[in-house]
Residue, then its C-alpha position, 0 to 999 in steps of 0.5 A: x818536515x816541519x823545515x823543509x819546504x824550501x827544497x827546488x822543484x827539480x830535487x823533489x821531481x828527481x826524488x819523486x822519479x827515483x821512489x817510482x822506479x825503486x818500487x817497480x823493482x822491489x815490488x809492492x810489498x817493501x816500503x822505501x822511506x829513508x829522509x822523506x820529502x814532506x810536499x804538503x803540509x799545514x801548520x799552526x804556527x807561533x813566530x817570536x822574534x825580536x830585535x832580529x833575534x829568534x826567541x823560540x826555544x822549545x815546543x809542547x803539545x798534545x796531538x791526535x795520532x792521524x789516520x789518513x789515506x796511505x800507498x806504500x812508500x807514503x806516511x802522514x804524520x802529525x808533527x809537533x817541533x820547532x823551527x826556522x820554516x824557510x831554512x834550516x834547522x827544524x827538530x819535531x817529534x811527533x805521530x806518524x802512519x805508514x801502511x804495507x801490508x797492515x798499517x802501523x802507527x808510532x812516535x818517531x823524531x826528525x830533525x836537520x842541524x844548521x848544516x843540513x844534516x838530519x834523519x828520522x827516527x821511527x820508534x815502531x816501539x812506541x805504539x799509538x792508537x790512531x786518532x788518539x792523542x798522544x804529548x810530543x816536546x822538544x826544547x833546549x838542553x844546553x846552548x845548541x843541544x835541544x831534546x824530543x819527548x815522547x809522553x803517554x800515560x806510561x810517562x815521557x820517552x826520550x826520543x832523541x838529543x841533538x845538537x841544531x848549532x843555534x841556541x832558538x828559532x822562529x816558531x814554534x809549530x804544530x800541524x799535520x803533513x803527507x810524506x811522499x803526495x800523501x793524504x794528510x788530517x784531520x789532526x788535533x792540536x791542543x795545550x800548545x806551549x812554546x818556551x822562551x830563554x828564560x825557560x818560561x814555558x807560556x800557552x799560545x795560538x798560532x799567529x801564522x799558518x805555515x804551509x797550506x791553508x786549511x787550519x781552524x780559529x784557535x779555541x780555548x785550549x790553545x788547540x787548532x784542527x787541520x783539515x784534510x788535505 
């Protein structure tokens, strides 16, 4: 996730035992995802803040639907969201694959309000092709209450409201990640916005590379590619 990197060694070694030995008792044929751990990941990312206030209030983008290596109990993912980085709240929507028998590839949104209460949301309906591009959006309702986007030539998709308990964050970010030691990339991102309090929403490059190094120059579209991982 976006926001999640801040997690200690033992609670992701704990997670890490637990999944193991849940899969050896339900076999190979059962996938385990509840709110999943993102251990690696890379993100292009746009930081605004100013005189000790965060300015960002939404986030939009298109990017590719990502196809890379799966197990069962893994997925990668090629989120799209916003997001304080080292703490809580993040809020993304974004593509995501997981593989059991035969592999699926949909829009899903997860987030973790202020107090770190969060899930994800997996819309299996909402089917994507892998490596096509697809528009993802998350931006502010009210004072707290901000909103995901789903949008493909069918028209936009709401995925979810949620209240974060703040009214902006740091970054706005777009990037790829692998959930459970998974593979990650290649992802495009392209047309990167972020919003400000005004509502103005303004294209951007990223101005810091959040997670992982492995992120190409910012081109003319505002679109970046993240390696594979």
């Amino acid at each position: 996730m976006i926001g999640r990197i801040n997690r200690t060694l033992s609670r992701v070694l704990f997670c890490s035992v637990l999944v193991f030995l849940i899969l050896l008792v339900i076999g190979p044929v059962a996938q385990v995802f509840a709110k999943p751990s993102s251990l690696s990941n890379t993100f292009g990312g746009k930081k605004v803040r100013k005189n000790g206030m965060s300015k960002v209030h939404g986030v939009d983008a298109y990017a590719t639907t990502p196809d890379s290596f799966t197990v069962i109990g893994q997925a990668t993912a090629a989120p799209v969201g916003i997001t304080d980085w080292v703490s809580d709240p993040f809020f993304e929507a974004g593509a995501e694959k997981t593989c059991n028998i035969t592999c699926s590839y949909y829009a899903y949104t997860s987030w973790d309000d202020v107090f770190g209460n969060g899930d994800q949301i997996n819309r299996t309906d909402l089917v994507l092709g892998p490596n096509l591009t697809y528009r993802y959006k998350v931006f502010d309702l009210s004072a707290n209450v901000f909103e995901s986007q789903f949008c493909s030539g069918n028209g936009c998709f709401v995925l979810h409201d949620v209240n974060l308990g703040l009214v902006a964050v740091d970054y706005a970010a777009a990037g790829a990640e692998g959930r459970n030691g998974a593979n990650y990339g290649p992802v495009d991102d392209s047309y990167f916005q972020w919003k400000n309090q005004p509502g103005n929403w303004a294209y951007a490059c990223y101005n810091q590379v959040l997670g992982n190094p492995g992120i190409s120059a910012c081109g003319s579209t505002y679109n970046w590619t993240i390696d594979a991982h």
